[in-house]
VOLUM-774868 format. One record per residue (C-alpha): residue number from 1; residue in one letter; chain; z, y, x. Coordinates in nm, 3 decimals. Each point is the difference from the previous one (the first is absolute). Layout:
// residues N
+------+------+-------+---------+---------+---------+
: resi : resn : chain :      up :   north :    east :
+------+------+-------+---------+---------+---------+
:  NUM :    A :     A :       Z :       Y :       X :
...
+------+------+-------+---------+---------+---------+
END
This chain:
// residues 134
+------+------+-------+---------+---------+---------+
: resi : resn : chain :      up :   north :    east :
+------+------+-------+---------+---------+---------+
:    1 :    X :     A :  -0.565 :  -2.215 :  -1.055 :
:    2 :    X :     A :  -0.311 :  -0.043 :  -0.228 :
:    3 :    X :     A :  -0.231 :   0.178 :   0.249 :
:    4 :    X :     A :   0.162 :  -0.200 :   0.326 :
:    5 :    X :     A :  -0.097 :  -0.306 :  -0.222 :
:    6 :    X :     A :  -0.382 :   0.150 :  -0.037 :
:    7 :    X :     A :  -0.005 :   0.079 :   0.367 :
:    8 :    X :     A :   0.143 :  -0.290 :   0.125 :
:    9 :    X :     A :   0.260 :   0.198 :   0.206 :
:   10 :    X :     A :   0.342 :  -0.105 :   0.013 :
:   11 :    X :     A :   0.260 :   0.288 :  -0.118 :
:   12 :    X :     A :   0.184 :  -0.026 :   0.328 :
:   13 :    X :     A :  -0.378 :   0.120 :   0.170 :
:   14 :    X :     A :  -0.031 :   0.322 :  -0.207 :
:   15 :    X :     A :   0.196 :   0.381 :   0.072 :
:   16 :    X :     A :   0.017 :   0.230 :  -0.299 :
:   17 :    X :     A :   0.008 :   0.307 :   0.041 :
:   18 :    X :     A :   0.194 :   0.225 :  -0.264 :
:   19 :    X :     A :  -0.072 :   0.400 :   0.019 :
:   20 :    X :     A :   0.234 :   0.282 :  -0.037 :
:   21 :    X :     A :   0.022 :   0.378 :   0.046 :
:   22 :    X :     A :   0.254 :   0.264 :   0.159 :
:   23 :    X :     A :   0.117 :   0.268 :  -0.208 :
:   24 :    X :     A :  -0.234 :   0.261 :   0.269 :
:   25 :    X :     A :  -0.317 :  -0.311 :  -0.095 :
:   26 :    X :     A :  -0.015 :  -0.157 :   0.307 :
:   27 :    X :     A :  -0.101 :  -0.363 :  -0.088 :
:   28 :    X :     A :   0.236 :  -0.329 :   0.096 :
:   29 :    X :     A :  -0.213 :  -0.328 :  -0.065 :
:   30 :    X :     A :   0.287 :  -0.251 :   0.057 :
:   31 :    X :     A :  -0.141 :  -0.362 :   0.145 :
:   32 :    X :     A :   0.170 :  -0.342 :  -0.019 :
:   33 :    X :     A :  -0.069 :  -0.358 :  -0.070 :
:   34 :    X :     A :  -0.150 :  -0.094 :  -0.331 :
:   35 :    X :     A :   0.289 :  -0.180 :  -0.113 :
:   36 :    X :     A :   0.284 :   0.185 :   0.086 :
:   37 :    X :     A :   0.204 :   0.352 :  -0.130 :
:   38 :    X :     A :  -0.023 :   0.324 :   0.094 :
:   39 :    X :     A :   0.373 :   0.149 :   0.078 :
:   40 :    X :     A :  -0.114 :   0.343 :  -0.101 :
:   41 :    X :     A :   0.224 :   0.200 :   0.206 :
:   42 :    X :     A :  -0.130 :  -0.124 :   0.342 :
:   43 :    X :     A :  -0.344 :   0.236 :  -0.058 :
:   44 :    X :     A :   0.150 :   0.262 :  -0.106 :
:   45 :    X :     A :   0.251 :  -0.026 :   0.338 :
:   46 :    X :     A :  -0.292 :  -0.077 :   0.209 :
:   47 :    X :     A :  -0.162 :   0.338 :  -0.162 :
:   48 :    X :     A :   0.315 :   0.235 :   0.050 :
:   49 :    X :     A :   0.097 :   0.024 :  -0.392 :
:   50 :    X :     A :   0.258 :  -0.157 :  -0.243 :
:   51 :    X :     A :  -0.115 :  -0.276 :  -0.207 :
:   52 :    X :     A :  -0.017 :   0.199 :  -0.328 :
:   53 :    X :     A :  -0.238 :   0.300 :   0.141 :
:   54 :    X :     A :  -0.269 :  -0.287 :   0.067 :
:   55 :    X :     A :  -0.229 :  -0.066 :  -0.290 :
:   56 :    X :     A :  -0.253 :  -0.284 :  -0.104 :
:   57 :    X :     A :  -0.381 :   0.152 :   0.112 :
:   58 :    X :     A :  -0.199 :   0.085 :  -0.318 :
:   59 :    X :     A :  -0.301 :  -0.077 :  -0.073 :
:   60 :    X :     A :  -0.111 :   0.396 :   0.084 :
:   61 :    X :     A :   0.145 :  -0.030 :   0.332 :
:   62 :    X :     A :  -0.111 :  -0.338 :   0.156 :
:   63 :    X :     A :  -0.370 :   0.075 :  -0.146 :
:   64 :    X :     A :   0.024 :   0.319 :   0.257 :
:   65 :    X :     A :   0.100 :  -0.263 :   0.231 :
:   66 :    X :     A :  -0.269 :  -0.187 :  -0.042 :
:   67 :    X :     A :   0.165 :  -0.270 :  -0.208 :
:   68 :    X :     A :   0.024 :  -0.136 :  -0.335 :
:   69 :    X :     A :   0.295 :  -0.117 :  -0.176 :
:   70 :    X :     A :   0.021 :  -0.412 :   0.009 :
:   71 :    X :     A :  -0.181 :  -0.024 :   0.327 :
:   72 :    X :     A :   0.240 :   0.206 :   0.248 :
:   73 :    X :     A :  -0.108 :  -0.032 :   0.357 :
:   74 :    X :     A :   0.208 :   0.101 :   0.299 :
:   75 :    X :     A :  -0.220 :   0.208 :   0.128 :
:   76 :    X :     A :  -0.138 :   0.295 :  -0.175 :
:   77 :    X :     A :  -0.208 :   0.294 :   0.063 :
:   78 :    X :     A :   0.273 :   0.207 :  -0.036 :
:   79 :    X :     A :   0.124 :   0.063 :   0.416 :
:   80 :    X :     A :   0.303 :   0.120 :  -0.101 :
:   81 :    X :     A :   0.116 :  -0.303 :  -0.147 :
:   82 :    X :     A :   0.327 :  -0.184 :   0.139 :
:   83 :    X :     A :  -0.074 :  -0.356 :  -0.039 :
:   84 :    X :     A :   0.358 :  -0.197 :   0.023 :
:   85 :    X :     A :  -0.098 :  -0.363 :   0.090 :
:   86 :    X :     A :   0.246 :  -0.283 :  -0.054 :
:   87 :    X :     A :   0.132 :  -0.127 :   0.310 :
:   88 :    X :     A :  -0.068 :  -0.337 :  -0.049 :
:   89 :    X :     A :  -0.369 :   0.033 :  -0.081 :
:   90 :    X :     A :  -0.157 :   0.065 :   0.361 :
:   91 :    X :     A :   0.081 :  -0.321 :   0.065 :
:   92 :    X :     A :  -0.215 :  -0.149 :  -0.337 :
:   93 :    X :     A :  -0.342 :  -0.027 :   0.200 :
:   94 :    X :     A :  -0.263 :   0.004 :  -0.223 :
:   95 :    X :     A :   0.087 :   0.105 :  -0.386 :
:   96 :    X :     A :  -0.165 :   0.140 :  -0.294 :
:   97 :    X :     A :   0.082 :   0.378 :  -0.069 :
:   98 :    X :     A :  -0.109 :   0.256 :  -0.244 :
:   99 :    X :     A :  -0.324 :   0.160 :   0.049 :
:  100 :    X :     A :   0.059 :   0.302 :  -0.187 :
:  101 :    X :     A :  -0.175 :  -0.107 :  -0.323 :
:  102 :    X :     A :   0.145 :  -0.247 :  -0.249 :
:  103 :    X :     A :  -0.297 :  -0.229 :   0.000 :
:  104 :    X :     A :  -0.027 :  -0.104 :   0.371 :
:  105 :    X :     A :   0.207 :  -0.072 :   0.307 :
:  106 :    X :     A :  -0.065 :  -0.067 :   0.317 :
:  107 :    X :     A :   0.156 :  -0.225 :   0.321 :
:  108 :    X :     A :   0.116 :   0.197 :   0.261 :
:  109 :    X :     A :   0.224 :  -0.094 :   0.326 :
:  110 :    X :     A :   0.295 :   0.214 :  -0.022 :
:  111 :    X :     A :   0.097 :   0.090 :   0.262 :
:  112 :    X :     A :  -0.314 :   0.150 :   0.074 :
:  113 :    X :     A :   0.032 :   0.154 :  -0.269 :
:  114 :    X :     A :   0.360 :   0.143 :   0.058 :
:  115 :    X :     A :  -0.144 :   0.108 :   0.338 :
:  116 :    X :     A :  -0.306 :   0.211 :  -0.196 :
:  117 :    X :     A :   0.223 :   0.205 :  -0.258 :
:  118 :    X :     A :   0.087 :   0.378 :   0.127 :
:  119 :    X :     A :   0.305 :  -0.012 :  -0.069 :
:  120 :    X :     A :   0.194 :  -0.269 :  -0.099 :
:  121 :    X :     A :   0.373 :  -0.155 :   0.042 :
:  122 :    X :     A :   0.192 :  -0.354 :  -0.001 :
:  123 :    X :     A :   0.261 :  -0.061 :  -0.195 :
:  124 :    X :     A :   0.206 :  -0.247 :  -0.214 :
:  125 :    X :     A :  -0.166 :   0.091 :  -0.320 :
:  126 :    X :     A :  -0.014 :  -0.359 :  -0.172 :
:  127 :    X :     A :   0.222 :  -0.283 :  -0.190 :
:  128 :    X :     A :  -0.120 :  -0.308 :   0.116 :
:  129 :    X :     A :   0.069 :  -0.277 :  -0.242 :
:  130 :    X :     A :   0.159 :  -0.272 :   0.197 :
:  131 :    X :     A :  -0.279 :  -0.254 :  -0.095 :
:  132 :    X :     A :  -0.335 :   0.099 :   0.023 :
:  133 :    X :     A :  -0.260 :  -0.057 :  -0.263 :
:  134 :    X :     A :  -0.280 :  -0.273 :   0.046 :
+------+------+-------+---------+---------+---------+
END
């Protein structure tokens, strides 16, 4: 919330993007609006494993991505990544993502972007709280 404030960007305008890894290291960025909650076992579905063999990325893992931790982009360098989008977040426009460092971001229209990742699925991954934040 503190750096929507510095930006000037609504929470409702942003997609975070949290990373995790497959127990054979393929990565699983996981993308939804800012301010809602990752149900965890929809990547790990969307990826072909149980909820419990998918792990949080480490810090050694998204670097070879690419990526730092606090700034997790959905797309990487990594081609082999499955990037699980929310479904509701192609239809966002314009939002503020991860740029795969903690100290910047950048604006991006979705669903261009959705259209540029290798390989990347649709799902219900996200809680959306019934009344959106400001």
């Amino acid at each position: 919330m503190e750096i929507c404030a510095a930006l000037g960007v609504p929470l409702r305008r942003t997609v975070k993007t949290l990373a995790f890894v497959t127990p054979d290291d393929r990565l699983v960025p996981a993308a939804l609006p800012g301010h809602a909650r990752l149900r965890y076992g929809a990547p790990a579905r969307a990826a072909g494993i149980r909820r419990t063999d998918l792990a949080p990325a480490g810090a050694d893992r998204l670097a070879r991505a690419g990526m730092r931790s606090g700034g997790v982009c959905p797309v990487s360098g990594d081609r082999d990544a499955l990037v699980v989008f929310d479904e509701t977040v192609g239809g966002l426009g314009r939002v503020h993502c991860g740029s795969g460092r903690p100290d910047s971001s950048i604006e991006i229209d979705l669903t261009r972007l959705m259209a540029a990742v290798p390989a990347a699925a649709a799902a219900r991954i996200a809680d959306i709280p019934a009344h959106e934040p400001v």
